[in-house]
VONU-525200 format. One record per atom (N, C-alpha, C, CB): residue number from 1; residue in one letter; z negated, y negated, x. Coordinates in nm, 2 decimals. Glycine has a CB too. Example, Ala and Ser with C-alpha at 12.3 -4.5 7.8 and 13.67 -1.06 7.14 Angstrom:
BEGIN
k:r:w:v:u
1:a:-0.78:0.57:1.32
1:a:-0.78:0.45:1.23
1:a:-0.78:0.33:1.32
1:a:-0.90:0.45:1.13
2:s:-0.71:0.22:1.28
2:s:-0.71:0.11:1.37
2:s:-0.79:0.00:1.29
2:s:-0.57:0.06:1.41
END
This chain:
BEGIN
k:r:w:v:u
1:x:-3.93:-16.57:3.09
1:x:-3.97:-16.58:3.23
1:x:-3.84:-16.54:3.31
1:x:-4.08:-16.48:3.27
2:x:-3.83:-16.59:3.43
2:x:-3.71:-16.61:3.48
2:x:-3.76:-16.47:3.59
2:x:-3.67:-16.79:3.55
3:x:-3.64:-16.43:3.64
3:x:-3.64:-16.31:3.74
3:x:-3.69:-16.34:3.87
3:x:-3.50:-16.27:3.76
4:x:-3.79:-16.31:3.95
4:x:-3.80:-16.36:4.06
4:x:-3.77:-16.31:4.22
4:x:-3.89:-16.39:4.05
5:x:-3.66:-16.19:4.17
5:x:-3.59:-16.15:4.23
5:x:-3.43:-16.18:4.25
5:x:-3.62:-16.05:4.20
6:x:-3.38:-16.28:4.15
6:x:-3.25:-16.29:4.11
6:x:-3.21:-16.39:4.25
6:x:-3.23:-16.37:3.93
7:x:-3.28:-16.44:4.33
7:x:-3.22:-16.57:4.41
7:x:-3.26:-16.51:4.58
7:x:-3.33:-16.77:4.37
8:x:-3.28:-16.37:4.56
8:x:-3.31:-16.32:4.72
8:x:-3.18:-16.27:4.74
8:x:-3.43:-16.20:4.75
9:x:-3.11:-16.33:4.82
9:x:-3.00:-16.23:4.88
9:x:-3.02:-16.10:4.95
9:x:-2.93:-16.30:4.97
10:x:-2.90:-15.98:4.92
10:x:-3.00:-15.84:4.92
10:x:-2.84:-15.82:5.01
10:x:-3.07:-15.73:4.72
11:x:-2.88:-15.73:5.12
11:x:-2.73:-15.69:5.18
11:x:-2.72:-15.56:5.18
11:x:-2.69:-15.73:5.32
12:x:-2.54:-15.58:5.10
12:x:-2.52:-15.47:5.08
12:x:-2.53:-15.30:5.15
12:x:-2.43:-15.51:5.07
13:x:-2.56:-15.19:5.04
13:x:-2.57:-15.07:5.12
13:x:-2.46:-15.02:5.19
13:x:-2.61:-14.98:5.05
14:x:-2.56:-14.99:5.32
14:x:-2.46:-14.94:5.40
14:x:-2.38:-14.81:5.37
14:x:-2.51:-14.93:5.52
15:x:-2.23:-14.80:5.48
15:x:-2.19:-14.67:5.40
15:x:-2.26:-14.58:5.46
15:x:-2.04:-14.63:5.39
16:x:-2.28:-14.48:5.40
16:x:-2.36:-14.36:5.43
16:x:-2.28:-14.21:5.46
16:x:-2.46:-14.35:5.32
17:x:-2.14:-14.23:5.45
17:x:-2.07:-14.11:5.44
17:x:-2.06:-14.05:5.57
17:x:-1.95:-14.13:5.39
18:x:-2.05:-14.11:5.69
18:x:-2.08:-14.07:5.83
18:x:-2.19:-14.01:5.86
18:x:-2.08:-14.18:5.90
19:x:-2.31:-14.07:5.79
19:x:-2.41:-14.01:5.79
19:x:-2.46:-13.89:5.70
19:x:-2.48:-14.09:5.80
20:x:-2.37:-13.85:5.60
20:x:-2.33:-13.74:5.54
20:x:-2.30:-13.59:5.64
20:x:-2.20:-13.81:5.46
21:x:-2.16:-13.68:5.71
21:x:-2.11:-13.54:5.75
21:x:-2.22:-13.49:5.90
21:x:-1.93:-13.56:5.79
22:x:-2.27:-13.64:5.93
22:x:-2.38:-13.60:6.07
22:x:-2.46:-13.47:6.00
22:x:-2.52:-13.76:6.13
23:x:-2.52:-13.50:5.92
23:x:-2.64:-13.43:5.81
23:x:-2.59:-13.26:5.78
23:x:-2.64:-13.54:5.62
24:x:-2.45:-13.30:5.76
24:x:-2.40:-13.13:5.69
24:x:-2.42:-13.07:5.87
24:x:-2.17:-13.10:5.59
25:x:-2.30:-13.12:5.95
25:x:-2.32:-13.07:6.10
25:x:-2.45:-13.00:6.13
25:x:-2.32:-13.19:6.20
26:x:-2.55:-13.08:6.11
26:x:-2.65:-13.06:6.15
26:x:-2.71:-12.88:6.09
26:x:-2.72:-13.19:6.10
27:x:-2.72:-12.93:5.92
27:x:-2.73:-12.80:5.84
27:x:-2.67:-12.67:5.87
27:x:-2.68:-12.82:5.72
28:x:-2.52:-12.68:5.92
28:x:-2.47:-12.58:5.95
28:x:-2.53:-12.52:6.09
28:x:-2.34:-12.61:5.93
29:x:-2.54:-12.59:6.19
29:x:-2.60:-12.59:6.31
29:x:-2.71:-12.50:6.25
29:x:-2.63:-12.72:6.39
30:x:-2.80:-12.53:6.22
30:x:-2.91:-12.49:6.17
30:x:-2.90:-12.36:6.09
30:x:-2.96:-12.60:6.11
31:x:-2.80:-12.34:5.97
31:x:-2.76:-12.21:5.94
31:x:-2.69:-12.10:6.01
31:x:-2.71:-12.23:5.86
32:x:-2.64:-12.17:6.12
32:x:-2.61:-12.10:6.21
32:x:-2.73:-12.02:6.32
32:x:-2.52:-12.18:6.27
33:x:-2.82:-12.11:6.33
33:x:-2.93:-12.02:6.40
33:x:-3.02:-11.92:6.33
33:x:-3.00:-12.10:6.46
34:x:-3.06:-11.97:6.21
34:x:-3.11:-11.86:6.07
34:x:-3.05:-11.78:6.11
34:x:-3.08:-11.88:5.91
35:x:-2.92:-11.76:6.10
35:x:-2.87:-11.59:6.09
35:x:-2.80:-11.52:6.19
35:x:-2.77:-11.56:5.99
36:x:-2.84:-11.59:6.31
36:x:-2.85:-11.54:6.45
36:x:-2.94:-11.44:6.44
36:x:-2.88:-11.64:6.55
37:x:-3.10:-11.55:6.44
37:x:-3.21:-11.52:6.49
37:x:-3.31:-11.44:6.32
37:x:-3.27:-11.67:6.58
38:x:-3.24:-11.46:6.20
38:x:-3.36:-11.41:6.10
38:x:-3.37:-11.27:6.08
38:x:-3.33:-11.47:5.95
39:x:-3.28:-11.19:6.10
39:x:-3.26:-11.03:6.08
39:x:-3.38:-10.98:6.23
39:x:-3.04:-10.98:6.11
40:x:-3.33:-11.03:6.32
40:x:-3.45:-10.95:6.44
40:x:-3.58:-11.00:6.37
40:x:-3.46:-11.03:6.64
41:x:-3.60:-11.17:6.31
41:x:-3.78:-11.15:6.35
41:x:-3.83:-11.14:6.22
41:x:-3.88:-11.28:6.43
42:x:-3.68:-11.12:6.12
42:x:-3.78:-11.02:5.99
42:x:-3.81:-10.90:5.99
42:x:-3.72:-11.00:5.87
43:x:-3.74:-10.86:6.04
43:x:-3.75:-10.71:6.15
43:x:-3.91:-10.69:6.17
43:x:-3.67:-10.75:6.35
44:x:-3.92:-10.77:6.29
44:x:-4.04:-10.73:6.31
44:x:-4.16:-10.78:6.25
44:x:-4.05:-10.74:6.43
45:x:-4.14:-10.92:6.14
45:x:-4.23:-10.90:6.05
45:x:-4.26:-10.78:5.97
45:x:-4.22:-10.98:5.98
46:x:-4.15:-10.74:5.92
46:x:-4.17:-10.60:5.82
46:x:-4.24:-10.51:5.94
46:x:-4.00:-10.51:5.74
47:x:-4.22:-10.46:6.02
47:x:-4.31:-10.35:6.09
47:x:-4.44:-10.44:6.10
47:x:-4.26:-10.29:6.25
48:x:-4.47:-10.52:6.17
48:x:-4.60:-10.58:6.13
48:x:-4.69:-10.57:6.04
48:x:-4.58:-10.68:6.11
49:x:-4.65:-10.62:5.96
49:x:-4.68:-10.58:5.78
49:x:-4.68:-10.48:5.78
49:x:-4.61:-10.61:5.67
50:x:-4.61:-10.38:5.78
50:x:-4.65:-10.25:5.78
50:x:-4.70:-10.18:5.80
50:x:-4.63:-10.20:5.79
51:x:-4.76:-10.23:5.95
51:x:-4.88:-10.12:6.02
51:x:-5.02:-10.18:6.04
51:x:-4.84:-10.08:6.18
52:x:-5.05:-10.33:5.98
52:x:-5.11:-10.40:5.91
52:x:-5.16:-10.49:5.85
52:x:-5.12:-10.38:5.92
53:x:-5.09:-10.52:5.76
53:x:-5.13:-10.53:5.61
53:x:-5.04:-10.49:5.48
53:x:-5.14:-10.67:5.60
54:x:-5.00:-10.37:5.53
54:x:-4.93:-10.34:5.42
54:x:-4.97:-10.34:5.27
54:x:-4.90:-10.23:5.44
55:x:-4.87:-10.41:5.18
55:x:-4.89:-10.47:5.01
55:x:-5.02:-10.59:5.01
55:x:-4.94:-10.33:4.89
56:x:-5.02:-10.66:5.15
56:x:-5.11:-10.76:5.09
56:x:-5.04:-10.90:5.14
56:x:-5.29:-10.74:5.13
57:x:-4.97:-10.82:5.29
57:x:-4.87:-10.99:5.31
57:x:-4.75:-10.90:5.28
57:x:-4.85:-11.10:5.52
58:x:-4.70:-11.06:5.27
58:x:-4.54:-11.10:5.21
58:x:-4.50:-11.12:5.36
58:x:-4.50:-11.28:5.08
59:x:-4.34:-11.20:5.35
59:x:-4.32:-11.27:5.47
59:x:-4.18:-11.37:5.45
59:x:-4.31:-11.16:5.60
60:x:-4.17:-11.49:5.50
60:x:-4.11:-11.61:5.41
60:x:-4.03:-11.69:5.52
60:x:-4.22:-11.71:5.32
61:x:-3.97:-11.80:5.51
61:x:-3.90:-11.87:5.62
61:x:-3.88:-12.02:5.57
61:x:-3.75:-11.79:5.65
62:x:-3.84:-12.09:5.67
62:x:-3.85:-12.26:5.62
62:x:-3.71:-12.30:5.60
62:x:-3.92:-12.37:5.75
63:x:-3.59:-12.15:5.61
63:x:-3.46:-12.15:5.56
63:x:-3.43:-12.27:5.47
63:x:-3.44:-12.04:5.49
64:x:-3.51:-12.26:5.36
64:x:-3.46:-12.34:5.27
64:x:-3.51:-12.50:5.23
64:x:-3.48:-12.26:5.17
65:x:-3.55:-12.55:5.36
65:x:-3.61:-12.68:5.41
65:x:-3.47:-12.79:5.47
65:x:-3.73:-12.62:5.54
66:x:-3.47:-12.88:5.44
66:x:-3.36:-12.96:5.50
66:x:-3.36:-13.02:5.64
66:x:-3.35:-13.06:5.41
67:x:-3.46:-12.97:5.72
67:x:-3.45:-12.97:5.86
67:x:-3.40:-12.93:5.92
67:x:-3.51:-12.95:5.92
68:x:-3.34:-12.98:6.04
68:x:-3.17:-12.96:6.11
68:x:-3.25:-12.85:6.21
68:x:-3.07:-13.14:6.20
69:x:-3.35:-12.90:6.25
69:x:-3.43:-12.85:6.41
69:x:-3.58:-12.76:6.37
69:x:-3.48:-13.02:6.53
70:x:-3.60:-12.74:6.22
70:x:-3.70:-12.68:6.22
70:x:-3.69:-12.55:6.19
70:x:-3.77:-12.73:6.15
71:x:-3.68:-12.47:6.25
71:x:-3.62:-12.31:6.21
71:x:-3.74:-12.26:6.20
71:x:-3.52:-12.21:6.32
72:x:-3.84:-12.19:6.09
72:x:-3.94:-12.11:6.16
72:x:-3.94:-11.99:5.96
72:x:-4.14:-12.24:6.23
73:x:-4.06:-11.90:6.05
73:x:-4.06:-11.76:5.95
73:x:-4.22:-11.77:5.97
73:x:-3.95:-11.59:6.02
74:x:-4.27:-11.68:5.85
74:x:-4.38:-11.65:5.86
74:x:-4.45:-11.57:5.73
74:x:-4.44:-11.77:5.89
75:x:-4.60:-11.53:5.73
75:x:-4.65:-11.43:5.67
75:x:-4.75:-11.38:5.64
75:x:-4.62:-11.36:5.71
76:x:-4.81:-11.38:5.53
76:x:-4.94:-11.42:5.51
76:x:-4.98:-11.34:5.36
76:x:-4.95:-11.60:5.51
77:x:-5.10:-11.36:5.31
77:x:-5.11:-11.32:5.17
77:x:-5.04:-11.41:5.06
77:x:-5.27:-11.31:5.13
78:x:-5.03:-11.42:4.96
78:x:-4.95:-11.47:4.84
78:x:-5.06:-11.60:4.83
78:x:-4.93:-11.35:4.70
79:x:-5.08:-11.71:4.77
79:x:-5.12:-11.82:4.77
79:x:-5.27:-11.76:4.60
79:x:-4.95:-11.94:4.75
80:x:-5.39:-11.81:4.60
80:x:-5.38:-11.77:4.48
80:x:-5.40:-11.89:4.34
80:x:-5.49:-11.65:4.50
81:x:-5.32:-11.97:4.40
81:x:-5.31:-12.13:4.35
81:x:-5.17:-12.17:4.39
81:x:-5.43:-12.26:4.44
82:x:-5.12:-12.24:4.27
82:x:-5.01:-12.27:4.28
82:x:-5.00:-12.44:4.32
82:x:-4.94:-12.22:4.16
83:x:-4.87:-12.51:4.36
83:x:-4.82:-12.63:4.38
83:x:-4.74:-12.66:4.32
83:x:-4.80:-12.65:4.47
84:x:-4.73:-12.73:4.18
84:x:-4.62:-12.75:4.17
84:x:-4.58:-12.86:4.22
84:x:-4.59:-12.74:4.07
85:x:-4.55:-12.91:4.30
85:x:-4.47:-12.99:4.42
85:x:-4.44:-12.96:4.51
85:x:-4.51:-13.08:4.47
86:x:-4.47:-12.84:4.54
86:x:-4.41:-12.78:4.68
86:x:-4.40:-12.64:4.60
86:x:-4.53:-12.77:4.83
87:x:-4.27:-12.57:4.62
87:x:-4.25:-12.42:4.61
87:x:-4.26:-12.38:4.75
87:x:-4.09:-12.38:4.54
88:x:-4.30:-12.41:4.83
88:x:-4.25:-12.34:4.96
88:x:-4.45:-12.31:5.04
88:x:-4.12:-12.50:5.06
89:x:-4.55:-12.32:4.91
89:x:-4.71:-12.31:4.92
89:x:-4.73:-12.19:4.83
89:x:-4.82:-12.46:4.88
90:x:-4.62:-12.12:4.83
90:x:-4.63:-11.98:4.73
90:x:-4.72:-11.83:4.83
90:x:-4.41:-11.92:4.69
91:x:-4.71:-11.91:4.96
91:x:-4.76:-11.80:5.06
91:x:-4.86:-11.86:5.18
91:x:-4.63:-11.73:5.14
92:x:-4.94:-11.84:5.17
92:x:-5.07:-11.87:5.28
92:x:-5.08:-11.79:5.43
92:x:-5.22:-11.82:5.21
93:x:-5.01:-11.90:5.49
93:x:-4.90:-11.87:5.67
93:x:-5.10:-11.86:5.70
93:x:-4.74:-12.08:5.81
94:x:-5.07:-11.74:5.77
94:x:-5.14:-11.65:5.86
94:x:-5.10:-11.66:6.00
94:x:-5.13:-11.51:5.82
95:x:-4.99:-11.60:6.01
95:x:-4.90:-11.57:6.12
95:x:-4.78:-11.69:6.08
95:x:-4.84:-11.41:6.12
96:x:-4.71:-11.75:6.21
96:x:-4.65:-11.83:6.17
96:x:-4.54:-11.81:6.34
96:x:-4.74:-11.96:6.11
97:x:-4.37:-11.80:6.34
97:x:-4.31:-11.81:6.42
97:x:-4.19:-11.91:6.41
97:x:-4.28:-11.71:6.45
98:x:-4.22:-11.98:6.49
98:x:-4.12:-12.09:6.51
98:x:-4.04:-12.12:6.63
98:x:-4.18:-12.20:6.49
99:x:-3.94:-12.15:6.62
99:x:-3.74:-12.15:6.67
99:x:-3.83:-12.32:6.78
99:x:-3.53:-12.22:6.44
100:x:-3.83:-12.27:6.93
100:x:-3.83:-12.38:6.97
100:x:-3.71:-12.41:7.03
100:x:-3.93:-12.41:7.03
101:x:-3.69:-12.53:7.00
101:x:-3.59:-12.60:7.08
101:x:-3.58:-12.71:7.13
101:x:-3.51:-12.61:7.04
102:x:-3.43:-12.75:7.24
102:x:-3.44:-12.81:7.30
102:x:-3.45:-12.94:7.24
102:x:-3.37:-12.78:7.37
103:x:-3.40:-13.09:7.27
103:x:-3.38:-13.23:7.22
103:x:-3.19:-13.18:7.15
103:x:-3.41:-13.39:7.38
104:x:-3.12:-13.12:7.20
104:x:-2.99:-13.09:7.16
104:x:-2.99:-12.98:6.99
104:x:-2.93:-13.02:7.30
105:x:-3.13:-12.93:6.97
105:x:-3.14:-12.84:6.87
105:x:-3.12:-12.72:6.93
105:x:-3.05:-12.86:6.75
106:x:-3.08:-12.68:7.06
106:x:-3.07:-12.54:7.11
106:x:-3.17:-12.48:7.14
106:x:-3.00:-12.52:7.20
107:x:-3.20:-12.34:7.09
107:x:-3.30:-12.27:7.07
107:x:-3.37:-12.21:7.24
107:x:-3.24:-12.14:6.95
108:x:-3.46:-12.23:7.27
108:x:-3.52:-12.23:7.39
108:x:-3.66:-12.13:7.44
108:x:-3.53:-12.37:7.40
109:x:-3.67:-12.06:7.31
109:x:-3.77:-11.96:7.30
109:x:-3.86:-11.95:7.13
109:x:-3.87:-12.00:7.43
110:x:-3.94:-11.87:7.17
110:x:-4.05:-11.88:7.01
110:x:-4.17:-11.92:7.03
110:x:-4.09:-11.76:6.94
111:x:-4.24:-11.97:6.96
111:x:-4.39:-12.05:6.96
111:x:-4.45:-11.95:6.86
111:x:-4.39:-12.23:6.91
112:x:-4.54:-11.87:6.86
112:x:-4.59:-11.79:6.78
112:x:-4.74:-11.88:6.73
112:x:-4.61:-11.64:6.86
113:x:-4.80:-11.85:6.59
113:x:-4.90:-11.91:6.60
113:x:-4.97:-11.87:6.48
113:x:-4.88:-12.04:6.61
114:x:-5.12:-11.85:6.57
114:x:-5.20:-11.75:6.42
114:x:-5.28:-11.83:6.39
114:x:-5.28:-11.58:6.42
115:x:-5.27:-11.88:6.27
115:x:-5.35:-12.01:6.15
115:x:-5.53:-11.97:6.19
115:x:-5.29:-11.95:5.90
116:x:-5.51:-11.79:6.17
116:x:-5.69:-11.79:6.14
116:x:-5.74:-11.79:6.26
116:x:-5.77:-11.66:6.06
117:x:-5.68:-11.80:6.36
117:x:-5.76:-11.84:6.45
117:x:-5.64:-11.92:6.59
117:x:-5.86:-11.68:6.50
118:x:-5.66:-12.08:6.55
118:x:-5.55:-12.24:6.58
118:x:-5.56:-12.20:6.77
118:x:-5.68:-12.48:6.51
119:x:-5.67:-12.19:6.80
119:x:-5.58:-12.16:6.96
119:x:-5.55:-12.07:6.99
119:x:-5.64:-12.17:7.08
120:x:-5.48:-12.02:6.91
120:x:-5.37:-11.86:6.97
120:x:-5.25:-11.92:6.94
120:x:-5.39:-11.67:6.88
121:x:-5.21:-12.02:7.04
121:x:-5.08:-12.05:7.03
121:x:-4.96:-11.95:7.18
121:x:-5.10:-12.24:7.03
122:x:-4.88:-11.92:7.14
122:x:-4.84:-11.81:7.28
122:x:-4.68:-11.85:7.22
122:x:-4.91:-11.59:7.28
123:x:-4.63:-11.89:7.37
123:x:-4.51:-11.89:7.35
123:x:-4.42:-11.84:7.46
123:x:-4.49:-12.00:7.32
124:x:-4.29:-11.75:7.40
124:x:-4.23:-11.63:7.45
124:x:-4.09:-11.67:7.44
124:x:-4.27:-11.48:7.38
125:x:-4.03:-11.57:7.53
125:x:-3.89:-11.56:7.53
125:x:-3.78:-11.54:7.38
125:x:-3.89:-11.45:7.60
126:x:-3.65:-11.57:7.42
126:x:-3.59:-11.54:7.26
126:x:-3.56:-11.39:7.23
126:x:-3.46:-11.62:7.24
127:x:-3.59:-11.32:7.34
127:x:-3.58:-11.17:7.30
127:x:-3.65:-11.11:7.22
127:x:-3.60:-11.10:7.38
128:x:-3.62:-11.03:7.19
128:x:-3.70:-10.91:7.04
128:x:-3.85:-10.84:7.11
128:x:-3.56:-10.71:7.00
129:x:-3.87:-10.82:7.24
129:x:-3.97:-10.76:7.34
129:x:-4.05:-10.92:7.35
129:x:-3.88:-10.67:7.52
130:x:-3.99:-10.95:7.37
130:x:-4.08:-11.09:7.39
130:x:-4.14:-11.14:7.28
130:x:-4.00:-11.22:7.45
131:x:-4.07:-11.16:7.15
131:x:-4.13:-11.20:6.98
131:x:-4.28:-11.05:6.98
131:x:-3.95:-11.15:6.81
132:x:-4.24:-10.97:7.02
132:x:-4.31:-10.85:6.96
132:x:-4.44:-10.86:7.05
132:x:-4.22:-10.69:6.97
133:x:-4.41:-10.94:7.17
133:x:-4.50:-10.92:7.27
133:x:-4.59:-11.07:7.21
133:x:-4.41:-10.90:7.44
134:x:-4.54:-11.14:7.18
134:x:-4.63:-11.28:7.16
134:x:-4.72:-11.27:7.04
134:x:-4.53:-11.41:7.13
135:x:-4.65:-11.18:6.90
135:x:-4.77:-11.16:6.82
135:x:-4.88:-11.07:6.85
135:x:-4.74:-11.14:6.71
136:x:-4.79:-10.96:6.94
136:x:-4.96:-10.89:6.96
136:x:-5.02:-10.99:7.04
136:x:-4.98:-10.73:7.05
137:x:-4.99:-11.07:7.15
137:x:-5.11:-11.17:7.17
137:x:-5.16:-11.21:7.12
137:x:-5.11:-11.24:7.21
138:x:-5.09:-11.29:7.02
138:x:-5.21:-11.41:6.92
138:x:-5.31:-11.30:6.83
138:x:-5.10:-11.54:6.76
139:x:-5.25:-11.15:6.78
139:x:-5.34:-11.12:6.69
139:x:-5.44:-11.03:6.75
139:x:-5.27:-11.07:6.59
140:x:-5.46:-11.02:6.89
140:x:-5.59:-10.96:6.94
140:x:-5.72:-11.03:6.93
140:x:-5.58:-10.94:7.08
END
């Protein structure tokens, strides 16, 4: 049987190396805001957790996600089912804070958002008073 793919002309791949270095740009941009902003609102996850739910939530981040513009952290009990296709469903987001930004990727405040109960969406300033102030909203 003859190939019936052999007589389609296919055009060549484009180069992609430009769109390489757009991609790292991006990453670094993006690792640059992680460790601006990860030390304050792990911060105040750990007190969180601490005053309550101490030893039953964790608390985790989308760090390790290849999104240029998706920065977020969050905190929940441990999963009690695993994925193997996703490592990143090791934890069951309760509480969830996310890096909003502008169309440029510049960070423009936080979107707080508590899973167990979907309309407590509250969104605050990029300050440490303002994070601290948006989850006690959502979690009243």
């Amino acid at each position: 049987m003859s190939n019936p793919f052999s007589e389609i002309r296919v055009k060549p791949d484009e180069d992609i190396t430009e769109l390489g270095d757009e991609h790292r740009q991006r990453m670094a941009k993006r690792d640059a805001i992680y460790s601006k902003y990860d030390p304050m609102v792990n911060e105040i996850l750990d007190l969180f957790i601490a005053a309550h739910r101490p030893g039953v939530w964790v608390k985790d981040s989308d760090c390790s996600r290849s999104y240029c513009c998706h920065v977020a952290w969050f905190a929940g009990p441990k999963e009690t089912h695993s994925d193997p296709y996703d490592k990143h469903h090791t934890l069951r987001r309760r509480i969830e804070i996310q890096l909003e930004m502008d169309s440029l990727c510049n960070p423009t405040g936080f979107k707080v958002i508590n899973y167990e109960s979907v309309d407590k969406i509250i969104h605050v300033g990029l300050e440490k008073d303002d994070l601290i102030r948006g989850i006690k909203a959502v979690m009243e």
